[in-house]
DOVO-392103 format. One record per atom (N, C-alpha, C): atom name; x, y, z. Coordinates in Angstrom, 3 decimals. Last residue first. Layout:
BEGIN
+-------+----------+----------+----------+
| atomo |       px |       py |       pz |
+-------+----------+----------+----------+
|    CA |        X |        Y |        Z |
...
+-------+----------+----------+----------+
# end
This chain:
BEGIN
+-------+----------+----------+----------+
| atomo |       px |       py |       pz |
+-------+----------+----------+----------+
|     N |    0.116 |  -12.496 |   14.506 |
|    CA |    0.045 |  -11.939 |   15.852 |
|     C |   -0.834 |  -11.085 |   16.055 |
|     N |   -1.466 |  -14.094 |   11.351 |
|    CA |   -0.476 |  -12.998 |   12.312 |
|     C |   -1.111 |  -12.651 |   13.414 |
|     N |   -2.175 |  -17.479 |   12.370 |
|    CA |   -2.620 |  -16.437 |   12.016 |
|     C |   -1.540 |  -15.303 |   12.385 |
|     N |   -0.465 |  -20.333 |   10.662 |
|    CA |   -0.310 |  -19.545 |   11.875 |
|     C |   -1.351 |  -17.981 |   10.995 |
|     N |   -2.465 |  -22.659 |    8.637 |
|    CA |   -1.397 |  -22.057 |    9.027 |
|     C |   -1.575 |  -21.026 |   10.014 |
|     N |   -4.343 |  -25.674 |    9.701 |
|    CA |   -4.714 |  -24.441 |    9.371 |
|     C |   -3.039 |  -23.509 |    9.261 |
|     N |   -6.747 |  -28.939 |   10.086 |
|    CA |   -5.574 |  -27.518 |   10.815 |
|     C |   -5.434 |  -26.875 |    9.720 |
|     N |   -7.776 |  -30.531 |    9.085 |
|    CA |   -8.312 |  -29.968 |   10.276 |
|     C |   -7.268 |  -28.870 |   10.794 |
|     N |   -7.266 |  -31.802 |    6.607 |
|    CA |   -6.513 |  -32.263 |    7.950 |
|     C |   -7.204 |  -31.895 |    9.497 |
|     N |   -8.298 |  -30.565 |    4.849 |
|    CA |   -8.721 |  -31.408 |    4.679 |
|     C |   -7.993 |  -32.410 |    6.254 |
|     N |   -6.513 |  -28.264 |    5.486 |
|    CA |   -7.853 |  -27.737 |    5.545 |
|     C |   -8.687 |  -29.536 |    5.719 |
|     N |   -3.969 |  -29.133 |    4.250 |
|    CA |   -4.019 |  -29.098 |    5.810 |
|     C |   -5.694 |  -28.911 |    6.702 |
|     N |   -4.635 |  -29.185 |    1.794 |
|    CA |   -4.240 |  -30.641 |    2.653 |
|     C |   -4.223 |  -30.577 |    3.923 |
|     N |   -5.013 |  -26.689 |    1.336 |
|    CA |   -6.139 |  -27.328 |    0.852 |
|     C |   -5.930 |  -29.071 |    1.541 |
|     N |   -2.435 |  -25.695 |    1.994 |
|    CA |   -3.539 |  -24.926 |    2.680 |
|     C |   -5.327 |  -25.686 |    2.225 |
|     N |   -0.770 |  -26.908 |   -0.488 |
|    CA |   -0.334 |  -27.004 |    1.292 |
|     C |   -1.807 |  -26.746 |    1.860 |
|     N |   -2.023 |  -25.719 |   -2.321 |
|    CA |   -2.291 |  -27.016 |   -2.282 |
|     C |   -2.072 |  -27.589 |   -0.725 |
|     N |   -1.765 |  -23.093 |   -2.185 |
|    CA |   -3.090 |  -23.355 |   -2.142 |
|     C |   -3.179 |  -24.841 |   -2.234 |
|     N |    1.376 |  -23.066 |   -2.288 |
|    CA |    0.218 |  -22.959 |   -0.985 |
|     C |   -1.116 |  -23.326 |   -1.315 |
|     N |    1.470 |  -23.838 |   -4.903 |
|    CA |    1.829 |  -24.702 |   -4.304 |
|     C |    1.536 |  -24.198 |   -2.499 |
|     N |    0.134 |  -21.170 |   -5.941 |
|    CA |   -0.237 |  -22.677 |   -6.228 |
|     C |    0.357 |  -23.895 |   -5.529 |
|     N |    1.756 |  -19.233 |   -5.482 |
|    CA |    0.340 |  -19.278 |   -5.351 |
|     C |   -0.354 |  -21.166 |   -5.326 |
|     N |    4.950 |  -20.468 |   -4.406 |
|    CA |    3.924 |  -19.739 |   -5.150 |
|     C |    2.521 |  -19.941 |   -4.398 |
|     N |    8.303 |  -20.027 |   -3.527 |
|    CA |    6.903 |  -20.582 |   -2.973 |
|     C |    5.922 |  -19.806 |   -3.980 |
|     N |   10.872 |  -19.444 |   -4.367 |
|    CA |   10.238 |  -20.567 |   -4.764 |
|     C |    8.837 |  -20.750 |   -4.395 |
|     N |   11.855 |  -17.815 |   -1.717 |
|    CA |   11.935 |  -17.497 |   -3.056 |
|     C |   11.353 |  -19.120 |   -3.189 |
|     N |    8.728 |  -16.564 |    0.833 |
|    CA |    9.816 |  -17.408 |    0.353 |
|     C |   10.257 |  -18.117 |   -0.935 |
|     N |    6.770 |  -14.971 |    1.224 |
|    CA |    7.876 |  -14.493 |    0.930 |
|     C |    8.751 |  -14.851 |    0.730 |
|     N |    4.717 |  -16.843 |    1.276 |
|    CA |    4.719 |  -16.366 |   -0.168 |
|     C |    5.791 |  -15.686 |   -0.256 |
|     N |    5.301 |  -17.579 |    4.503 |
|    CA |    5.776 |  -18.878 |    3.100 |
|     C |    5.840 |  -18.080 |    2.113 |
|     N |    4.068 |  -15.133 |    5.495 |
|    CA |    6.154 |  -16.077 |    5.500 |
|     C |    6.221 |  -16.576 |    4.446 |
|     N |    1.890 |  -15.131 |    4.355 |
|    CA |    2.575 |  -14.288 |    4.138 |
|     C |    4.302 |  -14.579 |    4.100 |
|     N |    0.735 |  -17.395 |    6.210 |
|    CA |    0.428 |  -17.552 |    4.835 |
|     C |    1.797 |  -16.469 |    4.013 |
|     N |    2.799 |  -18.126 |    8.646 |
|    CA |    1.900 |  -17.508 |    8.423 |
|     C |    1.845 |  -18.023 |    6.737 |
|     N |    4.214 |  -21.126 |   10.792 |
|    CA |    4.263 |  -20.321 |    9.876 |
|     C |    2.771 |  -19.345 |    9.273 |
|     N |    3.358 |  -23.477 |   11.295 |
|    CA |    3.820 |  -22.590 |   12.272 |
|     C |    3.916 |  -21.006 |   12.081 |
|     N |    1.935 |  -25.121 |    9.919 |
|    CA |    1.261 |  -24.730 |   10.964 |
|     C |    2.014 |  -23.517 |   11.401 |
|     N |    4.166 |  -26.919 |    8.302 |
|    CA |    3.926 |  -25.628 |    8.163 |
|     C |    3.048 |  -24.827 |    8.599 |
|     N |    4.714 |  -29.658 |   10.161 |
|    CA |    5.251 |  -27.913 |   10.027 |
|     C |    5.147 |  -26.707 |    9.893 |
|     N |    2.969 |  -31.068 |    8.726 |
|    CA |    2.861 |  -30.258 |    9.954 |
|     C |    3.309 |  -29.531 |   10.369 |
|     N |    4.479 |  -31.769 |    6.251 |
|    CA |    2.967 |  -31.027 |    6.069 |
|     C |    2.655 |  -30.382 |    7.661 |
|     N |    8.322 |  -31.149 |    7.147 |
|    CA |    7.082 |  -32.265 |    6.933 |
|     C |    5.497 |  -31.404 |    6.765 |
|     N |    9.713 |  -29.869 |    6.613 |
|    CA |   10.094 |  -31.304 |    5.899 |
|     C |    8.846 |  -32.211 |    6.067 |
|     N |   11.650 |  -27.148 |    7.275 |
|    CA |   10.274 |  -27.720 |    6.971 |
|     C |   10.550 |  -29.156 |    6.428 |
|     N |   13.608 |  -25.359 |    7.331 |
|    CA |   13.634 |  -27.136 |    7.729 |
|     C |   12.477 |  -27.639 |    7.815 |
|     N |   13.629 |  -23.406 |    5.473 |
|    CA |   13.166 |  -22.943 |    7.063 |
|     C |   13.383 |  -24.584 |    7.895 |
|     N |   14.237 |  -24.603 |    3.324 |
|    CA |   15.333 |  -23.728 |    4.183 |
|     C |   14.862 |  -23.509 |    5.058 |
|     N |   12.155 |  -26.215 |    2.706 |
|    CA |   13.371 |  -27.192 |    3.293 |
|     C |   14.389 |  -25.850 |    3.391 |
|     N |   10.433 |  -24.258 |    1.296 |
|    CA |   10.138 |  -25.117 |    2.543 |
|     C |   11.633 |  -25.389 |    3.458 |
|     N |   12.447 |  -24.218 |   -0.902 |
|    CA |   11.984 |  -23.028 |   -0.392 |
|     C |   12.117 |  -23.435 |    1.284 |
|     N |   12.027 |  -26.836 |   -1.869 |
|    CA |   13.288 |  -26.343 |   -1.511 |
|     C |   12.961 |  -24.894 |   -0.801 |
|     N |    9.351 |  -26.601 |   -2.630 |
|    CA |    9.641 |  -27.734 |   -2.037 |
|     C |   11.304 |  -27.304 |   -1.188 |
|     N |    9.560 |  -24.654 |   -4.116 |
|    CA |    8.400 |  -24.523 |   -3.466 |
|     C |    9.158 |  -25.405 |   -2.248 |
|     N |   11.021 |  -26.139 |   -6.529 |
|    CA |   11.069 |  -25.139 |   -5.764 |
|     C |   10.655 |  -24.619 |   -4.585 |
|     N |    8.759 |  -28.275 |   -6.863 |
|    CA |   10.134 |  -28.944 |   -6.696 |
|     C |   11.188 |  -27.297 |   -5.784 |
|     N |    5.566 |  -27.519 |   -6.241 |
|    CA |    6.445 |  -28.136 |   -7.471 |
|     C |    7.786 |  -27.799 |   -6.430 |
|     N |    3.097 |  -29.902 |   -5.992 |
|    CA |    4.052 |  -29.095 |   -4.753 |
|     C |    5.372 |  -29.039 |   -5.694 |
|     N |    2.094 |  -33.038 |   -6.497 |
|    CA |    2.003 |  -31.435 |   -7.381 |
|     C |    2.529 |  -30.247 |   -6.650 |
|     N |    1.302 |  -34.504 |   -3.263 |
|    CA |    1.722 |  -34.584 |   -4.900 |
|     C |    1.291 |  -33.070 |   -4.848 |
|     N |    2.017 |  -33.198 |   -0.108 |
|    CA |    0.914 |  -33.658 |   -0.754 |
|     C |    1.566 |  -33.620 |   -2.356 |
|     N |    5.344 |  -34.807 |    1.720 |
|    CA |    4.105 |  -33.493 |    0.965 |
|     C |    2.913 |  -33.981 |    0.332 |
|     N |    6.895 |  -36.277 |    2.404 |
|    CA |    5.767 |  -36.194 |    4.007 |
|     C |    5.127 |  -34.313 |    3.331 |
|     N |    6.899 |  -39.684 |    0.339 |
|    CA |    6.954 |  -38.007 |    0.858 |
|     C |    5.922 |  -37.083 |    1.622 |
|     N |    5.916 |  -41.878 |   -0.220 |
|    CA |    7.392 |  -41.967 |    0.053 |
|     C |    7.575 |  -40.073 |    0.079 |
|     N |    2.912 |  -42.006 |    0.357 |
|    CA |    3.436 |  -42.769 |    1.612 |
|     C |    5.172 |  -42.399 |    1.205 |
|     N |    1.674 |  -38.752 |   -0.787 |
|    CA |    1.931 |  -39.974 |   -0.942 |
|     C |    2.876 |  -40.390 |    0.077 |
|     N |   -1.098 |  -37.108 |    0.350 |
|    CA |    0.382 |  -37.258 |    0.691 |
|     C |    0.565 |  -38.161 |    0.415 |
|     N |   -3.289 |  -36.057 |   -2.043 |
|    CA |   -2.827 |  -36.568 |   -1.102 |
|     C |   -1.940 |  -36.977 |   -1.051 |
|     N |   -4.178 |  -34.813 |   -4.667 |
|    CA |   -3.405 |  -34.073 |   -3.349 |
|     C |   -3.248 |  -34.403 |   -2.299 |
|     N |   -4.669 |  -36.605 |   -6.194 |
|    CA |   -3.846 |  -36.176 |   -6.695 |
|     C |   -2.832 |  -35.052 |   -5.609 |
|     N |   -7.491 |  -37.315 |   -5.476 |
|    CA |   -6.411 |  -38.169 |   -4.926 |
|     C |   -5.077 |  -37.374 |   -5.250 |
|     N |   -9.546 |  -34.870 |   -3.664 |
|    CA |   -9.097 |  -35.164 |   -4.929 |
|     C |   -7.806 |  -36.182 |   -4.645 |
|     N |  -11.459 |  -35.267 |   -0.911 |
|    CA |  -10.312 |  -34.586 |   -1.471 |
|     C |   -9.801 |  -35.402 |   -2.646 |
+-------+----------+----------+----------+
# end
């Protein structure tokens, strides 16, 4: 995995996760990369700030983790 998307040691995100995205997260109290397991792909894109690009980075750190976001029911 590219270094640029790994979690740096003073934030529990992977770099480039832009700053919205990031606040989006932190209304459901997300705060950390394991969190967002819980959640579907669809929750997060419905959340104002979340984009294409800052899931495909979540979903490319968690892939490189071994886990995965929630499938729908």
């Amino acid at each position: 995995m590219p270094e640029a998307n790994r979690v740096r040691p003073e934030s529990p995100f992977p770099k480039g996760i832009p700053q919205p995205a990031l606040r989006a997260l932190a209304s459901l109290g997300i705060t950390r990369l394991d969190q967002v397991t819980r959640f579907t792909e669809a929750r997060l894109l419905g959340l104002h700030g979340m984009g294409p690009k800052a899931l495909g980075i979540i979903e490319a750190e968690l892939r490189a983790r071994g886990k995965s976001l929630a499938r729908k029911p």
